[in-house]
VEXDREN-2710 file (C-alpha; in Angstrom, 1 decimal):
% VEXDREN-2710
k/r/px/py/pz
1/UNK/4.9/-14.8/20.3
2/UNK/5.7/-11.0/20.8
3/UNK/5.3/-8.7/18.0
4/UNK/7.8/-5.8/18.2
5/UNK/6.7/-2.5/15.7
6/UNK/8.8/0.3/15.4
7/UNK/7.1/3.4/16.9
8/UNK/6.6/7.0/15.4
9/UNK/6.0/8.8/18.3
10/UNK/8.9/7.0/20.8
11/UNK/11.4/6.2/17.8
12/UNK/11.9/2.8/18.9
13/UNK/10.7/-0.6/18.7
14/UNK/7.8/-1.7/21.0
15/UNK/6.2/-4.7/22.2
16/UNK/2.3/-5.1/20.9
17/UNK/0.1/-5.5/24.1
18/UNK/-3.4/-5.1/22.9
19/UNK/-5.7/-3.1/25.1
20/UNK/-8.0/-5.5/25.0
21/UNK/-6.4/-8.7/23.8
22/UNK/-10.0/-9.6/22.5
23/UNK/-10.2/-7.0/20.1
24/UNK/-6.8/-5.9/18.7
25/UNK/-7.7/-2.5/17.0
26/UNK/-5.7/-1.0/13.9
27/UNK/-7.0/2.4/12.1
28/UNK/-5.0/3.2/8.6
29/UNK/-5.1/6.2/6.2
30/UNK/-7.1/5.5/3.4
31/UNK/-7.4/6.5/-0.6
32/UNK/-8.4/10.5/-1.3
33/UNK/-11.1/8.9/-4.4
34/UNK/-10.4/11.3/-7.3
35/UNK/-8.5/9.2/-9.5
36/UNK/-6.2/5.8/-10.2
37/UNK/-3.8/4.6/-7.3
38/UNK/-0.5/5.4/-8.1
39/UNK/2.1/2.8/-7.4
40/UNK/3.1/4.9/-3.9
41/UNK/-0.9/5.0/-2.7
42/UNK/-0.1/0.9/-3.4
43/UNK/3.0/0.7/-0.6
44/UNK/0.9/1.2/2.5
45/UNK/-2.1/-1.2/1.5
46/UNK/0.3/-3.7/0.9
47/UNK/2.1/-2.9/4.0
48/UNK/-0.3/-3.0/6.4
49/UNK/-2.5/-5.7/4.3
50/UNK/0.4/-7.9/5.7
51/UNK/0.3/-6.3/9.5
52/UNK/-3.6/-7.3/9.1
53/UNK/-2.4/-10.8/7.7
54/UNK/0.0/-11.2/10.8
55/UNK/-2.2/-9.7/13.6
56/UNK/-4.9/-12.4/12.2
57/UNK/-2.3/-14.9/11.9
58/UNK/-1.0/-14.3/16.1
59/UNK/-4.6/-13.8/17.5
60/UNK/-7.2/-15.3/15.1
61/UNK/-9.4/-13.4/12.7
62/UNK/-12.5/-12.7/15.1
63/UNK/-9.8/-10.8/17.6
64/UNK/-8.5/-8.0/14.9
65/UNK/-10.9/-4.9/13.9
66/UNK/-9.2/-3.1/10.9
67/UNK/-10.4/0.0/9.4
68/UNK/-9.2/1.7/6.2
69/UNK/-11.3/4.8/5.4
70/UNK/-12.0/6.0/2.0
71/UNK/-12.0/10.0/2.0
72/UNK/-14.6/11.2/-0.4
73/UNK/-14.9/14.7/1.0
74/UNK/-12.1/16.9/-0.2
75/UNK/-11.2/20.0/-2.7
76/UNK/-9.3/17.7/-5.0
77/UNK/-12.7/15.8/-5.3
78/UNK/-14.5/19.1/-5.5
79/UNK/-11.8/20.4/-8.6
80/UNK/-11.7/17.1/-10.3
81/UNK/-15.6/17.1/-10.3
82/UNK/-15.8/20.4/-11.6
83/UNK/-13.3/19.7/-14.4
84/UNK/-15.1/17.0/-15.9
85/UNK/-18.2/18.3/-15.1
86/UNK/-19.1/15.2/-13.4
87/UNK/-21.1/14.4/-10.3
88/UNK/-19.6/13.9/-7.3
89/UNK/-20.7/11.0/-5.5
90/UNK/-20.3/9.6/-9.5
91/UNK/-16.9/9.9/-9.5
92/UNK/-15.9/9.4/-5.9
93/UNK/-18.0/6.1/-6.8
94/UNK/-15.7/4.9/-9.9
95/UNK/-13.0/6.1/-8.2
96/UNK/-13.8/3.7/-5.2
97/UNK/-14.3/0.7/-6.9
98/UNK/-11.0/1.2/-9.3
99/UNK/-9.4/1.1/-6.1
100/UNK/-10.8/-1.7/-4.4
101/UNK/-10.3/-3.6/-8.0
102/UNK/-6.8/-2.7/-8.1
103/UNK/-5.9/-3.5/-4.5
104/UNK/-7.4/-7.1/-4.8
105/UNK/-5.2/-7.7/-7.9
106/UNK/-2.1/-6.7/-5.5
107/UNK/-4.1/-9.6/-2.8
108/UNK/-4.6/-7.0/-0.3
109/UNK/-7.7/-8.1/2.1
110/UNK/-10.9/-5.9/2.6
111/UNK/-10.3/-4.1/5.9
112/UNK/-12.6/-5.4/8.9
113/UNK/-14.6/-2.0/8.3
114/UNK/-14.1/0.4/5.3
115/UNK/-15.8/4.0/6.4
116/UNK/-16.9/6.5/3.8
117/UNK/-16.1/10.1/5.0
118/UNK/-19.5/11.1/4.1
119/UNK/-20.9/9.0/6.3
120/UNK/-19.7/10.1/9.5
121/UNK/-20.9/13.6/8.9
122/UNK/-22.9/14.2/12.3
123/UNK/-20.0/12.2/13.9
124/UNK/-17.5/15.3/12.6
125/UNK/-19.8/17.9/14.2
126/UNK/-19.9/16.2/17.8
127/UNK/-16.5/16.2/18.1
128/UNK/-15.8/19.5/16.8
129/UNK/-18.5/20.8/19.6
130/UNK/-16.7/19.3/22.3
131/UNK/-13.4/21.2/21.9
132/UNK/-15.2/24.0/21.5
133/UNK/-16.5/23.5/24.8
134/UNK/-13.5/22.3/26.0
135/UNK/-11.5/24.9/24.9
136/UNK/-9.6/23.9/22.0
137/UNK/-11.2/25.6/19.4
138/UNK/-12.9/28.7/18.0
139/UNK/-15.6/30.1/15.9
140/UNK/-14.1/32.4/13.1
141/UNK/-15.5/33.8/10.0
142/UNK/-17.8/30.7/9.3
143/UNK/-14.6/28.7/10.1
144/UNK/-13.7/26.3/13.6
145/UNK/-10.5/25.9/13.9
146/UNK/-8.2/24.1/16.4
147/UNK/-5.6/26.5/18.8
148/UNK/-2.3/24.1/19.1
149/UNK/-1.6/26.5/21.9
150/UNK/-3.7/24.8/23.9
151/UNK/-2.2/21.2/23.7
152/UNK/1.7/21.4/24.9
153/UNK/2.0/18.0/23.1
154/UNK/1.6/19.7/19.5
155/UNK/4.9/18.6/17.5
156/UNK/5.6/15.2/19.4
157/UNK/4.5/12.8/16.9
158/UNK/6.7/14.5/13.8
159/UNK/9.8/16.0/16.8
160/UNK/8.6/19.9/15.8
161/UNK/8.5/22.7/17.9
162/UNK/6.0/24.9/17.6
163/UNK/8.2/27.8/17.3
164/UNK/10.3/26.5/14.5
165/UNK/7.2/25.6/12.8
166/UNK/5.7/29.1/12.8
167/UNK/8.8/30.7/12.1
168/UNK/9.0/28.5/9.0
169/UNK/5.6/29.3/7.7
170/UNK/5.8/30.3/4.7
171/UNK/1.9/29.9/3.3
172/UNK/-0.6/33.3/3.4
173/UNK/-2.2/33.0/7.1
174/UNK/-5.8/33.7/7.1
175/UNK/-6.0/36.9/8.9
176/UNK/-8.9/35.3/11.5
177/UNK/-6.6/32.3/12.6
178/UNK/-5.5/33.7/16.3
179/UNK/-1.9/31.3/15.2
180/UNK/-0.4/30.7/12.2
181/UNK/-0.1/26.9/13.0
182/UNK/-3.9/26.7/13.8
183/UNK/-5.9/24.4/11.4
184/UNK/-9.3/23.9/10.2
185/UNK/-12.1/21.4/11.4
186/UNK/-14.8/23.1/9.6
187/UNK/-15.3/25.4/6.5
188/UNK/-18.0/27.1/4.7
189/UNK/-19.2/26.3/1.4
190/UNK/-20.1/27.8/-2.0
191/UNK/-23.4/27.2/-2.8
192/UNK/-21.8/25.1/-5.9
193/UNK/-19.7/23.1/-3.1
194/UNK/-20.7/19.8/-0.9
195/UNK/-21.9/21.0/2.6
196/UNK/-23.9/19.9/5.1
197/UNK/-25.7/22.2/8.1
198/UNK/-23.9/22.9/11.4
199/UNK/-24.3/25.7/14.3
200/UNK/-21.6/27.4/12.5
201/UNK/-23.4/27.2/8.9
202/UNK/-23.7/25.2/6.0
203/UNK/-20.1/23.6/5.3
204/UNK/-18.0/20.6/5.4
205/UNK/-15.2/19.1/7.6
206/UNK/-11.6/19.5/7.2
207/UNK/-9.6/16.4/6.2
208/UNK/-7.9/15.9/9.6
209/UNK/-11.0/15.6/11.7
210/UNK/-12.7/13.1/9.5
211/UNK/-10.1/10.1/10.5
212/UNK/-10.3/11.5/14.1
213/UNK/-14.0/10.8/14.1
214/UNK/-14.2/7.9/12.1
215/UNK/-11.4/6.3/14.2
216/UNK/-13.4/7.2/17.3
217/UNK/-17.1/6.1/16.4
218/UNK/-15.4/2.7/15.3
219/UNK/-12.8/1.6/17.3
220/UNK/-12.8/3.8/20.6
221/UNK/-10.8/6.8/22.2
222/UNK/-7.8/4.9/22.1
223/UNK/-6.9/2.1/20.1
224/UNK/-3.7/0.1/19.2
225/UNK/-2.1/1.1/16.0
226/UNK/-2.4/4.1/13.5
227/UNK/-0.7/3.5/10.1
228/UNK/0.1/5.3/6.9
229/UNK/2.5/6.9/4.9
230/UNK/5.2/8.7/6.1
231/UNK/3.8/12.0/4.2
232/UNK/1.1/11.5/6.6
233/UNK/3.3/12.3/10.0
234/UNK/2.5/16.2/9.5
235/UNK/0.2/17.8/9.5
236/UNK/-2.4/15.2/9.4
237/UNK/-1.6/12.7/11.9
238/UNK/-0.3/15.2/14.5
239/UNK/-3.3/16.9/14.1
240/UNK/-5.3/13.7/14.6
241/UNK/-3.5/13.3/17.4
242/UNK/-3.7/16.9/18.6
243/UNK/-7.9/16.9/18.3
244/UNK/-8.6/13.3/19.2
245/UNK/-6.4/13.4/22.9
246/UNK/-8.1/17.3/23.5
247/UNK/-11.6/16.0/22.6
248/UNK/-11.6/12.6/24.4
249/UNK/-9.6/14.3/27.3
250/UNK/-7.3/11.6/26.7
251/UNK/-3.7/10.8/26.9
252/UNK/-3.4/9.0/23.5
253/UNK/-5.3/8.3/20.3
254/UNK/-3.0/5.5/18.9
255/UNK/-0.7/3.2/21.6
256/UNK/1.9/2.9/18.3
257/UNK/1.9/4.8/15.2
258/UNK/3.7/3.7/12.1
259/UNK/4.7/5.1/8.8
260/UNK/5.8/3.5/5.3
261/UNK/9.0/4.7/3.8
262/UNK/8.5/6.9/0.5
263/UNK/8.9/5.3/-3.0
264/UNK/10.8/6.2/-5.6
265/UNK/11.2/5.1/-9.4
266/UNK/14.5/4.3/-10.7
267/UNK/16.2/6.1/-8.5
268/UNK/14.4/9.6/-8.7
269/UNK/10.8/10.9/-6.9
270/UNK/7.9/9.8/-9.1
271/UNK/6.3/12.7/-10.8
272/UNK/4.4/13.1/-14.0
273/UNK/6.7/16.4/-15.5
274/UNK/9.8/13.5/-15.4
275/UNK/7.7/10.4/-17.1
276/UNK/8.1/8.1/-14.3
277/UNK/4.5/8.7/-12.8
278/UNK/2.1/5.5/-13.3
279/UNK/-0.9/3.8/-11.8
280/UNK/-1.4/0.3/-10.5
281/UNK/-3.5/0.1/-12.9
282/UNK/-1.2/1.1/-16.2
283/UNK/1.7/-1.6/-14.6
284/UNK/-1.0/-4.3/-14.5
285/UNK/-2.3/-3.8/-18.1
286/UNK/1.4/-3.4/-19.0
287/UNK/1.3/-7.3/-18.4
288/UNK/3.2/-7.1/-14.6
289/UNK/1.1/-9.3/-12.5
290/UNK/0.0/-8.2/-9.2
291/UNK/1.9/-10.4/-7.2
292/UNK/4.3/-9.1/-8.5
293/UNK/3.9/-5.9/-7.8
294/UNK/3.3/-7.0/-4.0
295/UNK/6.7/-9.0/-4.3
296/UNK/8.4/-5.9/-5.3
297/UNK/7.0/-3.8/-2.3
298/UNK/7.7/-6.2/0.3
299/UNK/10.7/-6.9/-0.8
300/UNK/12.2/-3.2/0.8
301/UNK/12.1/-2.9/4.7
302/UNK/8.8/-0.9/4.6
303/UNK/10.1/1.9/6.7
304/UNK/12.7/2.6/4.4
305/UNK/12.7/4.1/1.0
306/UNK/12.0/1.8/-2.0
307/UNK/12.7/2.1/-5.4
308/UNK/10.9/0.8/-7.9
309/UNK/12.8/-0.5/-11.1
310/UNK/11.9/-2.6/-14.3
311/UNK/14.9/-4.9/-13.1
312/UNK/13.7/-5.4/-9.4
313/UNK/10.2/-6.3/-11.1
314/UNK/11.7/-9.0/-13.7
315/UNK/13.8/-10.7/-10.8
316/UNK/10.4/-10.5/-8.8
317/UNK/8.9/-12.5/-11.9
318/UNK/11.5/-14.8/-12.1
319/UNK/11.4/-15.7/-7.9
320/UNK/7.6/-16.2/-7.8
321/UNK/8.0/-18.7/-10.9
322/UNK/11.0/-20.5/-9.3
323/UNK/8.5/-20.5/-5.9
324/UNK/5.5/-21.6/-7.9
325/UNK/6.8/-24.6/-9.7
326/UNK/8.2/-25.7/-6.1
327/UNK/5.1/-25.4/-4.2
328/UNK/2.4/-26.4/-7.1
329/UNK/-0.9/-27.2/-5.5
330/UNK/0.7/-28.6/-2.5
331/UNK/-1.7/-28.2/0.8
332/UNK/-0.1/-25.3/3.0
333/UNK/1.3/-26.2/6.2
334/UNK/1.8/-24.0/9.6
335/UNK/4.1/-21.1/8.1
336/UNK/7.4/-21.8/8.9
337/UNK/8.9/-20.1/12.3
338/UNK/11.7/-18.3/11.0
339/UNK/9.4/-16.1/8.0
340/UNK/6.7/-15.9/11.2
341/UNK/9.4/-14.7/13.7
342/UNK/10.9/-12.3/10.9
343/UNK/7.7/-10.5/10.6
344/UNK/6.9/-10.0/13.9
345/UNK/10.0/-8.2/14.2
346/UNK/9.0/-4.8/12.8
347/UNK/7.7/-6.5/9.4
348/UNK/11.2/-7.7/8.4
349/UNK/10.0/-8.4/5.1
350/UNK/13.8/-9.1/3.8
351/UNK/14.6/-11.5/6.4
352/UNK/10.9/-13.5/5.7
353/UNK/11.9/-13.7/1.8
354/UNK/15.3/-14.6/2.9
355/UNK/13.6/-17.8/5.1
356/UNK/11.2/-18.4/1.8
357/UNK/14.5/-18.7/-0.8
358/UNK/15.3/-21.3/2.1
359/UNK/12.1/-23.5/2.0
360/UNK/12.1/-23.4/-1.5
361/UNK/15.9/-24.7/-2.2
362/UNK/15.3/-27.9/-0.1
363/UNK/11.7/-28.5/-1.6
364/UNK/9.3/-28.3/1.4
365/UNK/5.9/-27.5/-0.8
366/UNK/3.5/-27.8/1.8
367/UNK/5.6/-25.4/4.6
368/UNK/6.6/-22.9/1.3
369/UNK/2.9/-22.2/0.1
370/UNK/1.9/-22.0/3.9
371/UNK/4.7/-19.2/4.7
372/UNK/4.3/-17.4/1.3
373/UNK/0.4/-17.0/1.9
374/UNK/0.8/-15.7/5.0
375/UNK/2.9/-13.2/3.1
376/UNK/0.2/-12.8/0.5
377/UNK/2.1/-14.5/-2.0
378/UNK/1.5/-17.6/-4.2
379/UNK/-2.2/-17.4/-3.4
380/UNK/-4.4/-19.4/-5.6
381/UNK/-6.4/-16.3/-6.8
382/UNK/-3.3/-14.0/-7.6
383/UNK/-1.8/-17.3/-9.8
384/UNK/-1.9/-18.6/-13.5
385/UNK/0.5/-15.9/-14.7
386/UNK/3.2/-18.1/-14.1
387/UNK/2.2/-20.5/-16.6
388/UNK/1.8/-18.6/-19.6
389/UNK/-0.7/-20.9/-22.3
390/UNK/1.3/-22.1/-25.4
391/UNK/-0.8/-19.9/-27.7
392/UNK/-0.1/-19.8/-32.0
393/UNK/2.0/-16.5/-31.3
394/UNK/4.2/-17.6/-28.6
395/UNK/4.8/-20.8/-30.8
396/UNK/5.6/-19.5/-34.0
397/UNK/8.2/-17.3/-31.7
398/UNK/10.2/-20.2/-30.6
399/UNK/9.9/-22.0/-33.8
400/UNK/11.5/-19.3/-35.4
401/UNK/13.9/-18.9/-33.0
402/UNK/14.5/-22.7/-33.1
403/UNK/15.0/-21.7/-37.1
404/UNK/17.3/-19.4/-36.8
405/UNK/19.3/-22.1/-34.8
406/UNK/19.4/-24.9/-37.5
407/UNK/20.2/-22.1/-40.4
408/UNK/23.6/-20.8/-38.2
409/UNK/24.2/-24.9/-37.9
410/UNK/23.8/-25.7/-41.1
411/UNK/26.0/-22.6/-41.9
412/UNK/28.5/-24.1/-39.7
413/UNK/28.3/-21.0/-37.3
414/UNK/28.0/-22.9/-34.4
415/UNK/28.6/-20.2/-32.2
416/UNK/25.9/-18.5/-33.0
417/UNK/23.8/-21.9/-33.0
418/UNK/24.8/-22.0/-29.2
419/UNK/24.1/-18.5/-28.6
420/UNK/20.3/-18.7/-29.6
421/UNK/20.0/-22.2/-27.5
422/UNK/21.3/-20.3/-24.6
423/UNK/19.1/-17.7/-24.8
424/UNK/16.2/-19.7/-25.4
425/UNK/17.3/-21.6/-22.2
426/UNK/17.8/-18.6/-20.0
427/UNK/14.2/-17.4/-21.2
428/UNK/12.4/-20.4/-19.4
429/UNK/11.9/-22.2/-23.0
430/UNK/13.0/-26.2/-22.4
431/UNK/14.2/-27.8/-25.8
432/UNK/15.1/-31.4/-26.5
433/UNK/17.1/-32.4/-29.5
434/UNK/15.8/-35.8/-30.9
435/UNK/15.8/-37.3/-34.4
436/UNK/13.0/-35.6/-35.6
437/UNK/14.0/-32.4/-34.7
438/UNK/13.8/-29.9/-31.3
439/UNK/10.6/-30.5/-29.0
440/UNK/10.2/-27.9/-26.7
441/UNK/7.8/-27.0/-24.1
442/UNK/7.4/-23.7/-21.2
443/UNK/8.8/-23.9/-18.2
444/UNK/8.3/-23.0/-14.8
445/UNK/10.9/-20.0/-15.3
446/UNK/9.4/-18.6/-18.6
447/UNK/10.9/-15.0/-18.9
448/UNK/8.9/-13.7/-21.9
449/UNK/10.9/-10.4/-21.6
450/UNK/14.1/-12.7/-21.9
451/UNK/12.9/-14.1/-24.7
452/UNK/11.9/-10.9/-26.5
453/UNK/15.7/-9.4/-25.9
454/UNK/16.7/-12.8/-27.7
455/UNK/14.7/-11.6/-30.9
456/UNK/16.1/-8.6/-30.7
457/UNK/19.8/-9.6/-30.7
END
């Protein structure tokens, strides 16, 4: 089987041929660890959780290396620390593991290797020697910097010229930059600041030659895919690109580079000054399961914008219970050709759901929890949600809604009678009549929020 991905730097699709089909190598952008995930830091793990899933899939586990770095030198992490008055490697700590926690709620896989900036320290300086040596950066002020004057490739990745770039800057150029569009790989730090020693004084790497390094000491010069969002195309990954090819004398750093689509929230950017900002974390405890929110992530083309809405997130609810009850604990089978042939054309993530809603209507268990897992979906440890326990609140609901029912009948308002057993059939809620009154029991479509607009009407 081929796998065709959409690529950054070409703008078109392109065949997968691993440089070494023995060990297909993927690098992807990782968290900045100063506080929650929003649900926008979610759509790339997701993403490329289900690239790794596929790649695994098409040439077995031992034969995919995937690293996902976790940046815990930066000055957000340096401001966040000093505003709480916390330690560093405390909170870059916390913040690492909330992230880990979260993403396994969403099922997303640990990454082959997951770097720690801080660890690759000595790596950063090596590289930043040999463009210095080579030419492609200078010494300034306590500062290295890169000259993009010296690579005639600068701009590819993201289609900008140089010139329009620099014309367009608009940001206060440090007067010892020789080019406006020159950028850091090493700065000097306050003696309150994280730094480490260097032949150019104590100080800390910039955030575009950490990846470069960490990318290089772990999967080579050149490898097969780069990943992230598609905030990430500039500056950071053409820089990447810019300081890995100049200090590996190299042609490439990445065969195929792709980018995630931005996410919006009903229809408008998600930011805090409009209320629509919020963490994986605050959808979780707001009772929306994390398959769920996967569902609702792949359910977009991932290279185009999404938008996230309550309504796409109930219908995702209501299409993993349909799913569920169908598949129940049936062994998984091969996944199914179609949802495998779908993904390996560019991830397309609608067409694989499309093939699922298939397997589903004509009752294949077995080939529907083998072709959802290879999704991430209806796996064992992300279930249970569906089935929501018949606890004394939920009861005394119904049975009051079941109340309510024989009052309007005995009132001879039948209409409304019908109304509330309706409702309390489109909520999921399965209600017998028999001569000792209604039995009911939970189905496999519960819809507590469909039940809650019932008591509200």
């Amino acid at each position: 089987m081929t796998i065709t991905l959409w690529n950054t730097l070409t703008r078109r699709k392109e065949a997968l041929v691993p440089l070494d089909p023995g060990n297909l190598r993927i690098y992807v952008c990782g968290p900045t660890v100063y506080d929650r995930a929003h649900v926008g830091n979610a759509r790339p793990a997701v993403v490329f959780d289900l690239l790794f899933r596929l790649l695994r899939h098409t040439y077995g586990p031992d034969r995919v290396t995937y690293v996902r770095n976790i940046t815990d030198i930066d000055d957000k992490i340096i401001d966040r620390a000093r505003q709480t008055g916390r330690d560093i490697a405390d909170l870059t700590a916390e913040t690492t593991r909330w992230y880990l926690e979260d993403m396994a709620a969403l099922g997303v896989l640990p990454p082959t290797v997951m770097p720690r900036a801080t660890e690759y320290v000595a790596q950063m300086i090596a590289m930043i020697e040999r463009l210095i040596a080579r030419g492609h950066a200078y010494v300034a002020e306590g500062h290295v910097l890169f000259e993009v004057a010296t690579w005639p490739h600068y701009g590819e990745l993201s289609r900008r010229s140089v010139e329009d770039m620099r014309a367009g800057a608009r940001v206060e150029v440090a007067p010892f930059k020789r080019d406006p569009m020159d950028f850091v790989l090493w700065k000097p730090s306050a003696p309150d600041q994280p730094g480490w020693n260097s032949p150019w004084g104590r100080g800390r790497p910039g955030w575009h030659i950490e990846c470069s390094a960490m990318a290089a000491a772990l999967l080579g010069e050149s490898f097969d895919i780069h990943g992230g969002g598609i905030d990430l195309v500039f500056p950071h990954h053409e820089n990447e690109r810019a300081q890995s090819c100049c200090a590996h004398g190299t042609e490439q750093m990445a065969a195929i580079w792709m980018h995630n689509g931005f996410l919006q929230v009903e229809g408008e950017k998600m930011s805090k000054s409009l209320g629509n900002f919020f963490t994986v974390r605050d959808l979780l405890d707001r009772g929306i399961p994390g398959e769920v929110i996967r569902f609702v992530l792949l359910a977009t083309h991932y290279r185009k914008p999404m938008d996230w809405t309550a309504r796409a997130a109930e219908e995702a609810r209501r299409v993993l219970q349909r799913w569920r009850a169908v598949a129940g604990d049936a062994p998984p089978a091969e996944p199914d050709p179609e949802v495998v042939a779908a993904l390996a054309d560019d991830l397309n993530t609608p067409r694989a759901i499309a093939a699922l809603h298939a397997i589903a209507a004509r009752g294949d268990a077995p080939r529907l929890a083998g072709s959802a897992r290879l999704m991430g979906l209806l796996e064992p440890a992300l279930g249970g949600w569906d089935r929501p326990a018949q606890d004394e609140a939920l009861a005394r609901r119904i049975e009051a809604l079941l109340a309510a029912r024989a009052e309007a009948r005995r009132a001879r308002d039948f209409s409304r009678a019908d109304a509330i057993r309706a409702g309390i059939a489109a909520a999921g809620v399965i209600v017998r009549d028999t001569p000792q009154g209604a039995v009911w029991e939970i189905g496999p479509d519960f819809d507590a929020g469909r039940l809650a607009e019932l008591e509200r009407s």
